[in-house]
N, C-alpha and C positions, 0 to 999 in steps of 0.2 A: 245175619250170622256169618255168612261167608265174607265179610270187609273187616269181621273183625279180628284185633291182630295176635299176634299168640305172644305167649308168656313162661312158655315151657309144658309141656305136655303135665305136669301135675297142677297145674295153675289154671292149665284152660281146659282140664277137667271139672276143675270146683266152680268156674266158669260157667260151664254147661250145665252142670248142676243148679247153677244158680238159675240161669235162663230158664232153664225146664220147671222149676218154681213159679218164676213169674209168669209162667207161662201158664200153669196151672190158677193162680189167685182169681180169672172172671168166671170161669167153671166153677170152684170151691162156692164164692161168691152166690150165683145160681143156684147151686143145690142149697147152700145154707135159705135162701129167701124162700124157695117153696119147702122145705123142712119147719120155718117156722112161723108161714101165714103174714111173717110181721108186714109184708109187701101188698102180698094178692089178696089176702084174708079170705073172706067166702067165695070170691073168684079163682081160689085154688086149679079147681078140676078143668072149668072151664078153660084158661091160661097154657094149662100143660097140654091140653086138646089142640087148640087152635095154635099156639106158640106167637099166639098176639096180646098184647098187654094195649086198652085202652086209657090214654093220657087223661087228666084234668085239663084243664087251660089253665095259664098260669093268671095269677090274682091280679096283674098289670095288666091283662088282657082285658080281663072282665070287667076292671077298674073304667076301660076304656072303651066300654062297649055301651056303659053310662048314659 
């Protein structure tokens, strides 16, 4: 934030504004996934408790474990 360069005080208002958006989408993000299960599904409570999410292994892995 502070290298970035300015463009007039009404510009690098809407600027800031914009940052602070994107700043906000991994938050929004998160609440939306435990609002609608489609993630955690029955591991809802559990998840918000601990603030750990247990991975699958990915299908190349298991593929290779053959």
């Amino acid at each position: 934030m502070a290298e970035l360069p300015s463009w007039g005080q009404k510009v690098d208002a809407q600027v800031q504004q914009y940052i602070a958006a994107l700043q906000r989408v991994p938050q929004a993000n998160l609440y939306w996934s435990f609002i609608s299960r489609r993630y955690f599904g029955s591991e809802l409570e559990k998840i918000r408790e601990s603030m750990t999410v247990h991975l699958c292994p990915r299908q190349a892995d298991l593929a290779e474990a053959r």
